[in-house]
N, C-alpha and C positions, 0 to 999 in steps of 0.2 A: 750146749751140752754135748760133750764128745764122749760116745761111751763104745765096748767093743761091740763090734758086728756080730749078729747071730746069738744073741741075747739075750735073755730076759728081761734085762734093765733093758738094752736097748729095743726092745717091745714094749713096754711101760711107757715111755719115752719116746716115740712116736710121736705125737702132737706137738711137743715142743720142736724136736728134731726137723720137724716138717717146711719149719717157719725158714724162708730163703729156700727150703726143695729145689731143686731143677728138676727133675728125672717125675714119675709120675709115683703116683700113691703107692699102687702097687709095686714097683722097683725098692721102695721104701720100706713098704712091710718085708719084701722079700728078703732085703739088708739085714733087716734087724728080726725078722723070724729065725727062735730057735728051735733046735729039734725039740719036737713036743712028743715024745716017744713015753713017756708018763707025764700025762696030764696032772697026777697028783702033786708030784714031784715042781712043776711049771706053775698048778696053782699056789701050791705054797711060796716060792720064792718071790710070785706077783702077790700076793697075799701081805707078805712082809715089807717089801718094795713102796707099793703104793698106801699101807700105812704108815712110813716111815715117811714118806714123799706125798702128805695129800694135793699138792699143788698137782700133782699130776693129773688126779684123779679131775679137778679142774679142766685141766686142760683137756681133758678126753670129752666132758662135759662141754667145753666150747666146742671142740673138736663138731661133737653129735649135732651142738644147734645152730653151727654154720653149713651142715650136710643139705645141699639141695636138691640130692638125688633121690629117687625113690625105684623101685623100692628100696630100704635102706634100713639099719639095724638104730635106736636111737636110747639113748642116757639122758636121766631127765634126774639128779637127788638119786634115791633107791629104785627107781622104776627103770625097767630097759624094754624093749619090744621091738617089734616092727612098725615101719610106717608105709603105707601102700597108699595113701587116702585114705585112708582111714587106720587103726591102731588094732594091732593081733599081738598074741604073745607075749601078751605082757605078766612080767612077772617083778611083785614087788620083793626085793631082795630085804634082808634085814640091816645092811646098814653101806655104806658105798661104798666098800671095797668090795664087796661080792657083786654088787652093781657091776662097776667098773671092769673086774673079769670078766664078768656074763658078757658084757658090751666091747671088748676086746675078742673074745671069741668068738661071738655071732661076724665082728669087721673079717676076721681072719677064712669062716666060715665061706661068708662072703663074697670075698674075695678069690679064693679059691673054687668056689662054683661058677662064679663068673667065669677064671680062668677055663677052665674046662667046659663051657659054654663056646668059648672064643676059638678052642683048641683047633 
């Protein structure tokens, strides 16, 4: 899957895209993170995207239950949370694509705190 950099599609698409990686996760998300300056705007085009594409939503989903890090954001169906040893945050969405979002924002979330963590 070749899609353009700094993207919405290619944020959706992340998990497939991953598969062969070099570079690390974060290099990855950074690639394909677009400006999210309206989150409204970013949800809906991920909104349309990944029901148009559930296989993604899959793959995010594998993506979650191959994660062996904690603490860590997790996609489980309609449910997303936290996992620390135990499960916070959890919030049952009404159907997987709002899942999916949730569980792409908390990665991003994440990610960036971490970053600034390391800074």
């Amino acid at each position: 899957m070749s899609l353009e950099p700094h993207s919405v599609e290619a944020l959706c698409g992340i998990p497939v895209t991953s598969k062969g990686w070099k570079g690390s996760f974060r290099d990855l998300f950074d690639l394909a993170l677009p400006a999210i300056s309206d989150r409204r705007v970013t949800v809906g085009e991920m909104r349309r995207i990944l029901a148009d594409q559930p296989e993604l939503i899959d793959a995010w989903e594998g993506f979650s239950e191959d994660n062996r890090s904690t603490p860590a954001p997790y996609l489980r169906g309609t449910e997303v949370g936290d996992f620390d040893g135990s499960y916070s945050s959890v919030i049952i969405h009404e159907d997987r694509v709002s899942a999916c979002i949730d569980f792409i924002f908390r990665r991003v979330v994440e990610l960036k705190l971490a970053e600034r963590d390391f800074a």
